[in-house]
C-alpha positions as CSV (number, residue, x, y, z in Angstrom):
1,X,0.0,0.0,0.0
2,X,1.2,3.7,-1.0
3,X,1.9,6.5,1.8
4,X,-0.7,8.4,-0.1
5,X,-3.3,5.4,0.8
6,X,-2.0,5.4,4.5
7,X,-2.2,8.8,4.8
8,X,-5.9,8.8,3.8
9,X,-8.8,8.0,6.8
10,X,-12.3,7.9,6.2
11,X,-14.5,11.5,6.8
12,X,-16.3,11.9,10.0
13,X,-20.0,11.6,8.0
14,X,-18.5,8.5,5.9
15,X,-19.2,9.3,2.6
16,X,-14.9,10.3,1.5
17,X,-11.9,10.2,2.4
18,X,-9.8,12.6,3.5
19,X,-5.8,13.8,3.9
20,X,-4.2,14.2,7.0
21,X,-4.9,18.3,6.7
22,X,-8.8,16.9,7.1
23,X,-9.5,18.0,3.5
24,X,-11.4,15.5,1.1
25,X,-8.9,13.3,-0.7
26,X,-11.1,13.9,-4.1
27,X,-14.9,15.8,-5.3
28,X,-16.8,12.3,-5.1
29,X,-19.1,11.2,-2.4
30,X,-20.6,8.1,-2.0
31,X,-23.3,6.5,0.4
32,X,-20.4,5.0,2.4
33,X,-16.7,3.9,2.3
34,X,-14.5,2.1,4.1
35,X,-10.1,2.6,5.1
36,X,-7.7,1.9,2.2
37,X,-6.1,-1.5,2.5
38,X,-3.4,-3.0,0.1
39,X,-3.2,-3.1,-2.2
40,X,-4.3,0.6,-1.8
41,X,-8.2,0.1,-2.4
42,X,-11.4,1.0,-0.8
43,X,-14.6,-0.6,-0.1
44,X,-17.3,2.3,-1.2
45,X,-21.1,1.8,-1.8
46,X,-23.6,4.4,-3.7
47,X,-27.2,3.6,-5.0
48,X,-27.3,0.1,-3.6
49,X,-24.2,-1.3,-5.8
50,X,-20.3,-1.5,-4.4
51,X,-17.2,-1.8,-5.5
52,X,-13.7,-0.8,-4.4
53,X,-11.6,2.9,-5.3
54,X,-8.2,3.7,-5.9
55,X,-6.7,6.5,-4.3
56,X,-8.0,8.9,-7.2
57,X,-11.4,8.3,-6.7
58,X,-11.8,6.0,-10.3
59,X,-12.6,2.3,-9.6
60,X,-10.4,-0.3,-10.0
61,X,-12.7,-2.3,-12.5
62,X,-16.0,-2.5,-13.8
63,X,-17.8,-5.1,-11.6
64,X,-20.0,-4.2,-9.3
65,X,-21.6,-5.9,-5.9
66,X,-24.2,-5.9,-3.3
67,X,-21.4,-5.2,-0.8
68,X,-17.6,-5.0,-0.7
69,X,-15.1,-5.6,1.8
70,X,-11.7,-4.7,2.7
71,X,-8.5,-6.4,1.4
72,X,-6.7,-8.8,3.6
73,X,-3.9,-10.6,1.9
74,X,-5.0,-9.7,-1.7
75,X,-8.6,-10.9,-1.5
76,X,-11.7,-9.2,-0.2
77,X,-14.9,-10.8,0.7
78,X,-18.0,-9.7,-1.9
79,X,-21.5,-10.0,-1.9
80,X,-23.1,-10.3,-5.0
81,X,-26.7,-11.4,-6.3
82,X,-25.3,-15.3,-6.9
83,X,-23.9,-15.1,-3.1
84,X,-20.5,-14.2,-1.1
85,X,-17.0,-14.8,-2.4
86,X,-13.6,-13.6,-2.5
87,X,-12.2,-11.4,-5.4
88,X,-9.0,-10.3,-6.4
89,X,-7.7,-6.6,-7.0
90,X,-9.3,-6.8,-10.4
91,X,-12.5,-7.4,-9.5
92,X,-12.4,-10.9,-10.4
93,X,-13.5,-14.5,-8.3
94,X,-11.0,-16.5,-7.0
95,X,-13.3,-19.7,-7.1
96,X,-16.5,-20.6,-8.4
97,X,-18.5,-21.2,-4.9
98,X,-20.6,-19.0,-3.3
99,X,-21.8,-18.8,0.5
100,X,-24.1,-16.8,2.4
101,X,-21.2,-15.2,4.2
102,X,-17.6,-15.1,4.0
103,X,-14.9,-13.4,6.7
104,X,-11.8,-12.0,5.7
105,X,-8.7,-13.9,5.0
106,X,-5.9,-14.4,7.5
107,X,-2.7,-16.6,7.7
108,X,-4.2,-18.0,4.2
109,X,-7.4,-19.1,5.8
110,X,-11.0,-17.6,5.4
111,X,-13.9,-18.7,6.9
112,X,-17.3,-19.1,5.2
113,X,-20.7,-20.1,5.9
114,X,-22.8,-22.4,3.6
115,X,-26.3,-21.9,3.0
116,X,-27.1,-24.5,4.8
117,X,-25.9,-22.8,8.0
118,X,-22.6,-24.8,8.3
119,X,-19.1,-23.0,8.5
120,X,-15.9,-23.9,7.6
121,X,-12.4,-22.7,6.6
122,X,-10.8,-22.4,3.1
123,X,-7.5,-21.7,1.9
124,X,-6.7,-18.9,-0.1
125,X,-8.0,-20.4,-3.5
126,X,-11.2,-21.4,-2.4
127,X,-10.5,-25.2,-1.3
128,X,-11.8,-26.4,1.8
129,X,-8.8,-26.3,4.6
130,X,-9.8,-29.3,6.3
131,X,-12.8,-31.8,5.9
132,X,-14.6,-30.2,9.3
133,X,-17.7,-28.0,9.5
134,X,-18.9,-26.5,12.2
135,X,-21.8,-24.4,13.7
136,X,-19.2,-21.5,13.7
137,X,-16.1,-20.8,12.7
138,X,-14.0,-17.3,13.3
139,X,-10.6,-15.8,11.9
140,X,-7.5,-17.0,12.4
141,X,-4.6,-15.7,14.8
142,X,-1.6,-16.8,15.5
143,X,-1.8,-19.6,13.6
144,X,-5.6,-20.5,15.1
145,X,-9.1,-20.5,15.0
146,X,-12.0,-20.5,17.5
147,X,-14.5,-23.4,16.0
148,X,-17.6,-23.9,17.9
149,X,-19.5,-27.8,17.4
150,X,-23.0,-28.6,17.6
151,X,-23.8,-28.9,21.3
152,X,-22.3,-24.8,21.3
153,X,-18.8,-25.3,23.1
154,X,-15.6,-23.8,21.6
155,X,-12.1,-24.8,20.9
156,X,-9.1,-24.2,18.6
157,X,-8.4,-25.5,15.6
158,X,-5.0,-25.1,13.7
159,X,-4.9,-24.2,9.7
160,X,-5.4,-27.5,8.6
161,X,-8.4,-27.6,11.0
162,X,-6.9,-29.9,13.8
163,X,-7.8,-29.7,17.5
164,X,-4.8,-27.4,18.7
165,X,-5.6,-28.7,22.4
166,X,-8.7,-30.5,22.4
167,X,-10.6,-28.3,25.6
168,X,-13.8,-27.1,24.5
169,X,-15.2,-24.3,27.0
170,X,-19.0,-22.0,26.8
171,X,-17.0,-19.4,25.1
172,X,-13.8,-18.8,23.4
173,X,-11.4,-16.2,22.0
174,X,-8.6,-16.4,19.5
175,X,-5.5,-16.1,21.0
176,X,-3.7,-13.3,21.6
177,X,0.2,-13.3,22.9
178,X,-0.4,-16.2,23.5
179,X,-3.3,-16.8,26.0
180,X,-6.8,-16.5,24.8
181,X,-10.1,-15.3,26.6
182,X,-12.0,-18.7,28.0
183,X,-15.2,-19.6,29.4
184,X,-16.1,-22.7,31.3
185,X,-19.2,-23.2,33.6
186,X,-17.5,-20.9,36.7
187,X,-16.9,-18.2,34.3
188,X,-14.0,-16.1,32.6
189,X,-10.6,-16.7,32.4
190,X,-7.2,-17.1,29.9
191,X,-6.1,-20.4,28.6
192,X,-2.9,-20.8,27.1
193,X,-1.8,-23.1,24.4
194,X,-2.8,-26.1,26.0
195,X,-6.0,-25.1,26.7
196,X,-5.4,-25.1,30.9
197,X,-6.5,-21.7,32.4
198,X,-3.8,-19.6,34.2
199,X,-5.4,-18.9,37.0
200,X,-7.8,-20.4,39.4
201,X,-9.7,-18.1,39.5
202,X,-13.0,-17.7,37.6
203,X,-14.4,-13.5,36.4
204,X,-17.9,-12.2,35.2
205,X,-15.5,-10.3,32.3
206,X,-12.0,-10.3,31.4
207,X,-9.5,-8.5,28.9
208,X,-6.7,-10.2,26.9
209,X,-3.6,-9.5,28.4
210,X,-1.8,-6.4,27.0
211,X,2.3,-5.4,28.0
212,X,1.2,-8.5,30.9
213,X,-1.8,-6.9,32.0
214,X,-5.7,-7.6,31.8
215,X,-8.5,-5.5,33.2
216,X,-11.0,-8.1,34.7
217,X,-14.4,-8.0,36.7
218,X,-14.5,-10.3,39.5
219,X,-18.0,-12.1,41.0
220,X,-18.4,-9.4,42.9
221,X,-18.1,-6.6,40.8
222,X,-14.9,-5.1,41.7
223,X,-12.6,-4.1,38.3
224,X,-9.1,-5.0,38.5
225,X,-6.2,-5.4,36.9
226,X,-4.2,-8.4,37.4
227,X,-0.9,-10.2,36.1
228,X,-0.9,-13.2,34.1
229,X,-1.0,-15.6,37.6
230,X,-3.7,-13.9,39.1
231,X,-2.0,-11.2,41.4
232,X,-4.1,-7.8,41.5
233,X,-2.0,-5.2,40.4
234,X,-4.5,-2.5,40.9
235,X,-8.0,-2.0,41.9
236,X,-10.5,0.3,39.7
237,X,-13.7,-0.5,41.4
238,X,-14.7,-1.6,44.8
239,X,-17.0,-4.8,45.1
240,X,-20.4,-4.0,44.1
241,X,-21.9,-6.7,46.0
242,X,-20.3,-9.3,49.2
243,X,-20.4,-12.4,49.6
244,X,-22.3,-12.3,52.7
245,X,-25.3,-10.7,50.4
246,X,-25.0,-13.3,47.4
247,X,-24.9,-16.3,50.7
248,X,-28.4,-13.8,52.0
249,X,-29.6,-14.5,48.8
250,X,-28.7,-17.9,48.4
251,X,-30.4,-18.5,52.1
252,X,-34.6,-17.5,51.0
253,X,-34.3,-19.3,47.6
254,X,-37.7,-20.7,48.7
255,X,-38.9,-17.3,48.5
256,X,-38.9,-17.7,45.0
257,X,-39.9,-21.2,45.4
258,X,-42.9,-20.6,47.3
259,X,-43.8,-17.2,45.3
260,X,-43.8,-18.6,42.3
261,X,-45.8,-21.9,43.6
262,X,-48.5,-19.4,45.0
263,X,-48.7,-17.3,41.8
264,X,-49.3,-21.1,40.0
265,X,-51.7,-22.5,42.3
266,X,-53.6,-19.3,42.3
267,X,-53.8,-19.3,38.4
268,X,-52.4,-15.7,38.2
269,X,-50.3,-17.0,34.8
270,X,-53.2,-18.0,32.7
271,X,-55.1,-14.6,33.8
272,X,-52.9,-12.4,32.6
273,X,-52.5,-9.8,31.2
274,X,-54.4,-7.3,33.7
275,X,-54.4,-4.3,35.7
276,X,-53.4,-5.1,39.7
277,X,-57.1,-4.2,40.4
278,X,-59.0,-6.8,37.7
279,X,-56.7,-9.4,38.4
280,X,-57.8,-9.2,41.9
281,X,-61.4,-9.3,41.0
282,X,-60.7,-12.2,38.7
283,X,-58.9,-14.6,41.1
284,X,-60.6,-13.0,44.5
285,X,-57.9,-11.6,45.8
286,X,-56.7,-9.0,48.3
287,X,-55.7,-6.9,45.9
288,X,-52.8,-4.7,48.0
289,X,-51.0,-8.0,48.8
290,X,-51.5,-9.2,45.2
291,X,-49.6,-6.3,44.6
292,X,-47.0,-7.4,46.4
293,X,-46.8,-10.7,44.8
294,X,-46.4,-9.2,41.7
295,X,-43.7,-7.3,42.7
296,X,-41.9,-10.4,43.6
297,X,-42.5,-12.3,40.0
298,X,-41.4,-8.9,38.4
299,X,-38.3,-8.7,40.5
300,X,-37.6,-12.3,39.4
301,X,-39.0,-11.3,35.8
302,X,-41.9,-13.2,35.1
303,X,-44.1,-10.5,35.0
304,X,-43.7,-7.0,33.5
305,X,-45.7,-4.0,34.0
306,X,-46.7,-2.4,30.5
307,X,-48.5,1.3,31.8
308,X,-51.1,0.5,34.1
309,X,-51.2,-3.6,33.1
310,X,-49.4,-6.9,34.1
311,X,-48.1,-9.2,31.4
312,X,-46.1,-12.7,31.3
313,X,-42.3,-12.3,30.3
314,X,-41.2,-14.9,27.7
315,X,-39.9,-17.0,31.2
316,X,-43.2,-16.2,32.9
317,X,-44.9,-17.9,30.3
318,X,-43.7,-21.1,30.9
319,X,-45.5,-20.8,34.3
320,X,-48.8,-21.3,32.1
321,X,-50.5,-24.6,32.4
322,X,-51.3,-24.6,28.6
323,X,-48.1,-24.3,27.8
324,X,-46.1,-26.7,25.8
325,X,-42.8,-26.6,28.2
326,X,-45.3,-25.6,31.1
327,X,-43.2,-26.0,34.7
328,X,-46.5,-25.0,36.4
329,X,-46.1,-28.7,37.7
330,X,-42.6,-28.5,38.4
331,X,-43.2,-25.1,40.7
332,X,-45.9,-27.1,42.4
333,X,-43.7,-30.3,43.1
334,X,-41.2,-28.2,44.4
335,X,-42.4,-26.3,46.3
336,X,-44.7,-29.5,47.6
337,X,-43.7,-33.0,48.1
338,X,-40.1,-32.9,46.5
339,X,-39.3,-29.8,49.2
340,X,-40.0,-32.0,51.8
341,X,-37.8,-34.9,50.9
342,X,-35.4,-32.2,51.6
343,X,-36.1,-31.6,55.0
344,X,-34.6,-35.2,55.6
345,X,-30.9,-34.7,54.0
346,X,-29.5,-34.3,57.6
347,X,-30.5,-37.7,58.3
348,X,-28.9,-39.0,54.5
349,X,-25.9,-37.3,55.5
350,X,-25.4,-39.2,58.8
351,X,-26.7,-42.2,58.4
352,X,-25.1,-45.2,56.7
353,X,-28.4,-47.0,56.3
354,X,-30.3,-44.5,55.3
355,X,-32.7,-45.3,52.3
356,X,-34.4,-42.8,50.0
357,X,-38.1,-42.9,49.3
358,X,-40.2,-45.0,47.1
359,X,-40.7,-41.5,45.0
360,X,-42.0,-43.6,42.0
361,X,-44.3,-45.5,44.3
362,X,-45.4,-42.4,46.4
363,X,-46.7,-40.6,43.3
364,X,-48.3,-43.5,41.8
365,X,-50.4,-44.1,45.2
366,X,-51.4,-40.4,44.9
367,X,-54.2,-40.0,42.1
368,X,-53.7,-35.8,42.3
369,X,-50.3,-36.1,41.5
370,X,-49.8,-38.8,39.1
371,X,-50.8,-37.1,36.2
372,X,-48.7,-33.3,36.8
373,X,-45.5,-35.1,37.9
374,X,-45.3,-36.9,34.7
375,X,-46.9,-33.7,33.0
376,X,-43.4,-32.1,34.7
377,X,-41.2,-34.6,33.2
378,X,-42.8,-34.3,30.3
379,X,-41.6,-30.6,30.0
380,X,-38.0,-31.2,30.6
381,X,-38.2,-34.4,27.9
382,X,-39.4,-32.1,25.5
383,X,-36.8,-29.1,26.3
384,X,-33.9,-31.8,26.7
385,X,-34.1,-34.5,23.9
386,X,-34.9,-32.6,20.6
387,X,-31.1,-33.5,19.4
388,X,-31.3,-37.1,20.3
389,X,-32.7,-38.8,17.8
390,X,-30.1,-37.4,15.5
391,X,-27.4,-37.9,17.6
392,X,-27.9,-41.8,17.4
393,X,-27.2,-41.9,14.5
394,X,-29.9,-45.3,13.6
395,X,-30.3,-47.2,10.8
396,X,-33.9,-46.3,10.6
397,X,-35.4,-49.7,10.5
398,X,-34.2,-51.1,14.2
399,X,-36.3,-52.6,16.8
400,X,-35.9,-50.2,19.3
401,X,-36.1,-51.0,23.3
402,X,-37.1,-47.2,24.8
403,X,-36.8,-48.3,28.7
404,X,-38.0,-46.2,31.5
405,X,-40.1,-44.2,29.0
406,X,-42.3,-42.1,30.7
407,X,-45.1,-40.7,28.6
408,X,-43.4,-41.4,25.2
409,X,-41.9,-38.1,24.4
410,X,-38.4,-38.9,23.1
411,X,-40.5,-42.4,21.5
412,X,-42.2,-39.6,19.0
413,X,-39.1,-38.3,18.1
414,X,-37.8,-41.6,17.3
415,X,-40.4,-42.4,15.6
416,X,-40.6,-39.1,13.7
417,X,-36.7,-38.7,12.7
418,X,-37.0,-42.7,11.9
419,X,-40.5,-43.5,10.7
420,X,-39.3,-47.1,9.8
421,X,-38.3,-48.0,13.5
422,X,-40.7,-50.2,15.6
423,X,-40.2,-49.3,19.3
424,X,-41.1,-51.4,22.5
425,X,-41.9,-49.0,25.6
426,X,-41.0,-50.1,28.6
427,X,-42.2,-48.8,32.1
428,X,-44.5,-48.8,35.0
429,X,-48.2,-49.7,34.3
430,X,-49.8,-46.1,35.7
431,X,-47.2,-44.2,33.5
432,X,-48.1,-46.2,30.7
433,X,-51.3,-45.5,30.6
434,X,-50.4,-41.5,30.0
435,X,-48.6,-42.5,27.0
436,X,-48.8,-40.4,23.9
437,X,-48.1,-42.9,21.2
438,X,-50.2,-45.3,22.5
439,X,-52.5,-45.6,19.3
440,X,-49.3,-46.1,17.1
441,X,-48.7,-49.4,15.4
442,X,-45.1,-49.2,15.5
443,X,-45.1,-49.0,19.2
444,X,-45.7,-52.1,21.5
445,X,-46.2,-51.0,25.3
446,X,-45.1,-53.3,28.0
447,X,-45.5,-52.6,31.2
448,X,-42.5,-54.0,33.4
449,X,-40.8,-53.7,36.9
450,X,-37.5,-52.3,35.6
451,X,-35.8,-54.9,38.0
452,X,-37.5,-58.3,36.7
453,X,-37.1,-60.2,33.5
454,X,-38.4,-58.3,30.9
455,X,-38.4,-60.9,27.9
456,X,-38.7,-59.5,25.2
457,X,-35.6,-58.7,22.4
458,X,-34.6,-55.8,20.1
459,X,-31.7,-54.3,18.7
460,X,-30.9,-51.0,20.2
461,X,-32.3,-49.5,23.4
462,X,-32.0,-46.2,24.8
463,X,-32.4,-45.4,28.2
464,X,-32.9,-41.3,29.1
465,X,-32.3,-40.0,32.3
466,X,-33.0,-43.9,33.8
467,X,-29.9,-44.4,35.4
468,X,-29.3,-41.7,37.7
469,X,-32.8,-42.4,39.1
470,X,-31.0,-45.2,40.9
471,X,-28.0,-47.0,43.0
472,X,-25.1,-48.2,41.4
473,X,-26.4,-52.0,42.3
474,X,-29.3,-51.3,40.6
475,X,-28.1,-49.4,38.2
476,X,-26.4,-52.3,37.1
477,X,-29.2,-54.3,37.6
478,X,-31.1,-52.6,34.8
479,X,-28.3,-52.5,32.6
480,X,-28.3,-56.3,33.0
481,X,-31.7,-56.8,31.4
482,X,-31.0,-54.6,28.5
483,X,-27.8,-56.8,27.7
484,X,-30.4,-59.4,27.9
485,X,-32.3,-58.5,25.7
486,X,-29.7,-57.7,22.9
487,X,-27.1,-59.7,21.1
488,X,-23.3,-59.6,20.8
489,X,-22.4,-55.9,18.6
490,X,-26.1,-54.5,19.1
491,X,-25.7,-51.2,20.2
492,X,-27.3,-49.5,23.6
493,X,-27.8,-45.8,24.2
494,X,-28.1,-43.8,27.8
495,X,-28.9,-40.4,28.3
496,X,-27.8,-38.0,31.3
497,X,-25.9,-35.5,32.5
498,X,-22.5,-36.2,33.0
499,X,-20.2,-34.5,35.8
500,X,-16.5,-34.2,36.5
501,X,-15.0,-35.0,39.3
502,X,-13.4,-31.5,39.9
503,X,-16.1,-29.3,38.7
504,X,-19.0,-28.1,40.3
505,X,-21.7,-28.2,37.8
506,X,-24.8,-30.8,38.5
507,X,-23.7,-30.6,42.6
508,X,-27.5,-29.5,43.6
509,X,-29.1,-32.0,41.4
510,X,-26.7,-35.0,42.8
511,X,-28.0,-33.9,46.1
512,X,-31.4,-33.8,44.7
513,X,-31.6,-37.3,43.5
514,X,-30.1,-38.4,47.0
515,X,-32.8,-36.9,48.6
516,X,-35.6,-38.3,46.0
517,X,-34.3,-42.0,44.5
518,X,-31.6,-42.5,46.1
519,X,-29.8,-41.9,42.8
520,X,-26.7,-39.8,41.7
521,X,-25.5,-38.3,38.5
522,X,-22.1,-39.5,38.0
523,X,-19.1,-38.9,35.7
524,X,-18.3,-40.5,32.1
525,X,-15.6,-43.0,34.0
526,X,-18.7,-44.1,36.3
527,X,-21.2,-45.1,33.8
528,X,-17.9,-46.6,31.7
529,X,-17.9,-49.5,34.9
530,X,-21.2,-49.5,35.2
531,X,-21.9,-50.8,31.7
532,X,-19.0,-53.0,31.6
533,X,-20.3,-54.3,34.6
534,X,-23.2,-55.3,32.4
535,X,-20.9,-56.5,29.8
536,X,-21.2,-53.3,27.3
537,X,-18.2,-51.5,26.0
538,X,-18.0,-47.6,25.9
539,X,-17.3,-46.9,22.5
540,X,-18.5,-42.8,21.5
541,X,-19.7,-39.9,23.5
542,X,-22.0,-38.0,21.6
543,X,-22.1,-34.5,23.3
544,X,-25.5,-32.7,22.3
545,X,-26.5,-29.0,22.8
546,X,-28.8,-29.8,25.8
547,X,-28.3,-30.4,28.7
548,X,-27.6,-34.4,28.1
549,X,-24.9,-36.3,27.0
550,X,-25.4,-39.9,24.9
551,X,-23.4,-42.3,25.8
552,X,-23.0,-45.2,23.0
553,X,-22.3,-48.9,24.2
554,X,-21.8,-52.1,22.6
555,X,-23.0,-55.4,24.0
556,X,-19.7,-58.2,24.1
């Protein structure tokens, strides 16, 4: 690039450029342009077309685009009416595809986006850089990429589109002297090349590191400036908030709990919207302590107040009992039966004997609450499993052994991703007879006691969110009877959350389950012995966007 094209900046209302004396660099305007990059062009638009200018204001060829881009290593991105590509300084493609969005290139790699949603990264003429795609793909830096995979974590790829370390964290950035921006589930923090954080420590917000300094934002909203092991070098906020408040807060969760169980019971969800006063009327209610209530839902943003009116927020109306992922159930169990369960974790603590109750048993015996706690399990099947099916990976045409199946959610979306499976449903009578595929012929209900000889064989079976329900005894138990009803290389799939043994994510519902089954979620290595206790080999992990993981085994 010139000195005349570095010399030139863009005008403070966009349309020209101008000198360093501030006066226009030529008599044209345009609708916008962009800096000068080598090899001393401009990205300008007027009248809905673009192209790119040379330093006297005449362009540097005939073509003309929906958009135009800067130069980065002798290409620049384009839009035109067939799509996005790369041209040269002529004006001319580099290759023949187009994309629905192309970045810029860097270190001889470019990412692009296909119309079908999928990224990837080319080299400079076009060719794909590696056989990969992803669900995003950004520039590369120092000699990597941040790629993001299906189930939304991050990690690096090198340029031909290796893993540069193989951690995948909630969010990423390239990297920058060497340590890049992270996310896991605690929060912020800089990785270095091997993908291990720095520091211990976890931040709301941090800074890459510039001269050996980053500006960060700790938990409790103090700003400071630390050194690449963690040492504050200077403070720029004080805390905003102490930990004795956030352990206050922690304290009356079952203010929420309860306030949003009383706002359900009460029907308040379905009869909105409404003024204070008519929702009173409606629901006969004291209508200054409904007020108060609906302070509390606002404050936890389920409500909002539009002039004088109340309306559900987008998370308030999942507190409806019409709707599809209604928790109104779930805020009633809680608050309820499953609160009390609690009361007894003391007791499961101490005690070596302890035994959890028959939770299974306790709700079929109750005829009120049959029907909304599988209405609330329901809910999360629906919210959890939608990438499943997919995540299989079936033949299409497999006798298929859904055990512990509830009310046959993630059975219809078998049956829908794979309309030539048959599926045998396997679970207690009364839950059974809530089942919403019921009426299909390519499902067979059969009403078992998970823990007795089920007879009956298939070729796959897929158990969701069965295991942690349970003991590792009977666990294994379970497991048993779907390795009897297999055969040697048939293929068995289970579903559920999977925790590491130094993280904290999942801690509250382990405790949960304890308190409820008697069950406990448990890491990858667990399940791993508890199959082969069953005689299945771990072969895949198939890590999904929800909140599950699928677990593939294979009967020996």
């Amino acid at each position: 690039m010139t000195d005349r094209c570095r010399d030139l900046r863009v005008s403070e209302d966009g349309t020209h450029h101008v000198g360093p004396d501030g006066n226009p660099a030529y008599d044209d305007r345009f609708d916008q342009v962009l800096p000068f990059h080598a090899p001393g062009l401009a990205p300008v638009r007027r009248a809905g077309v673009a192209w790119h200018l040379r330093v006297d204001a005449t362009a540097a060829y005939a073509a003309r685009f929906r958009q135009t881009f800067g130069f980065y290593e002798g290409l620049a991105a384009v839009e035109a009416d067939d799509g996005w590509h790369h041209v040269d300084a002529t004006g001319v493609a580099v290759y023949s595809a187009r994309y629905a969005w192309c970045g810029n290139v860097q270190g001889g790699r470019v990412p692009v986006r296909r119309p079908d949603g999928r990224y990837l990264h080319l080299a400079a003429d076009g060719r794909p850089a590696s056989g990969s795609t992803w669900r995003y793909a950004g520039d590369y830096r120092e000699g990597s990429a941040v790629v993001q995979r299906d189930d939304g974590l991050h990690s690096h790829v090198d340029r031909d589109g290796a893993l540069v370390h193989g951690c995948w964290f909630v969010d990423l950035d390239v990297f920058h002297k060497g340590l890049a921006r992270a996310r896991d589930d605690r929060g912020w923090t800089h990785v270095d090349r091997s993908g291990r954080p720095v520091t211990t420590t976890r931040y709301t917000m941090v800074e890459p590191f510039y001269n050996g300094q980053a500006r960060v934002e700790r938990v409790d909203g103090a700003l400071v400036v630390i050194d690449p092991m963690g040492a504050v070098l200077a403070e720029l906020r004080t805390p905003r908030r102490s930990e004795f408040a956030i352990l206050s807060r922690d304290l009356v969760g079952f203010w929420s709990t309860d306030a949003i169980a009383a706002a359900v019971s009460l029907g308040l969800f379905e009869a909105l919207p409404g003024t204070t006063h008519s929702l009173a009327a409606t629901l006969g209610l004291h209508g200054g302590r409904l007020a108060a209530l609906l302070r509390a839902l606002h404050e936890l943003d389920l409500v909002v107040r539009e002039q004088e009116a109340w309306a559900c927020t987008e998370r308030g109306a999942f507190l409806r009992r019409d709707a599809p992922l209604t928790l109104a159930d779930a805020a009633l169990e809680y608050a309820g039966p499953l609160r009390r369960l609690w009361e007894r974790l003391p007791d499961a603590l101490r005690s070596p004997a302890w035994e959890a109750p028959d939770v299974f048993g306790d709700v079929a015996a109750d005829a009120t609450r049959t029907v909304p706690h599988h209405r609330m399990l329901r809910s999360y099947a629906r919210h959890d499993y939608g990438s499943v099916p997919a995540a299989l990976g079936l033949r299409g045409n497999e006798r298929v052994l859904d055990v512990g199946v509830g009310v046959g959610v993630l059975t219809g979306m078998l049956l829908a991703a794979y309309p030539g499976l048959s599926v045998v449903a396997l679970d207690r009578p009364e839950v059974l007879a809530q089942f919403e595929c019921g009426d299909d012929p390519r499902v067979e209900l059969l009403p078992v006691d998970l823990f007795a000889t089920w007879g009956v064989q298939a070729d796959v079976a897929v158990l969701a969110r069965v295991l942690h329900d349970w003991d590792d005894a009977r666990a294994v138990c379970i497991l048993q009877n779907v390795r009897a009803a297999l055969a040697v290389g048939d293929r068995v799939f289970v579903v559920e959350l999977l925790v590491t043994d130094d993280g904290a994510f999942g801690g509250l519902c382990d405790l949960h389950l304890l308190m409820t089954t008697g069950g406990r979620e448990r890491t990858l290595d667990e399940y791993a012995t508890l199959l082969r206790a069953a005689s299945f080999d771990v072969v895949q992990v198939h890590t999904l966007a929800a909140l599950p993981s699928v677990i593939e085994g294979v009967a020996r």
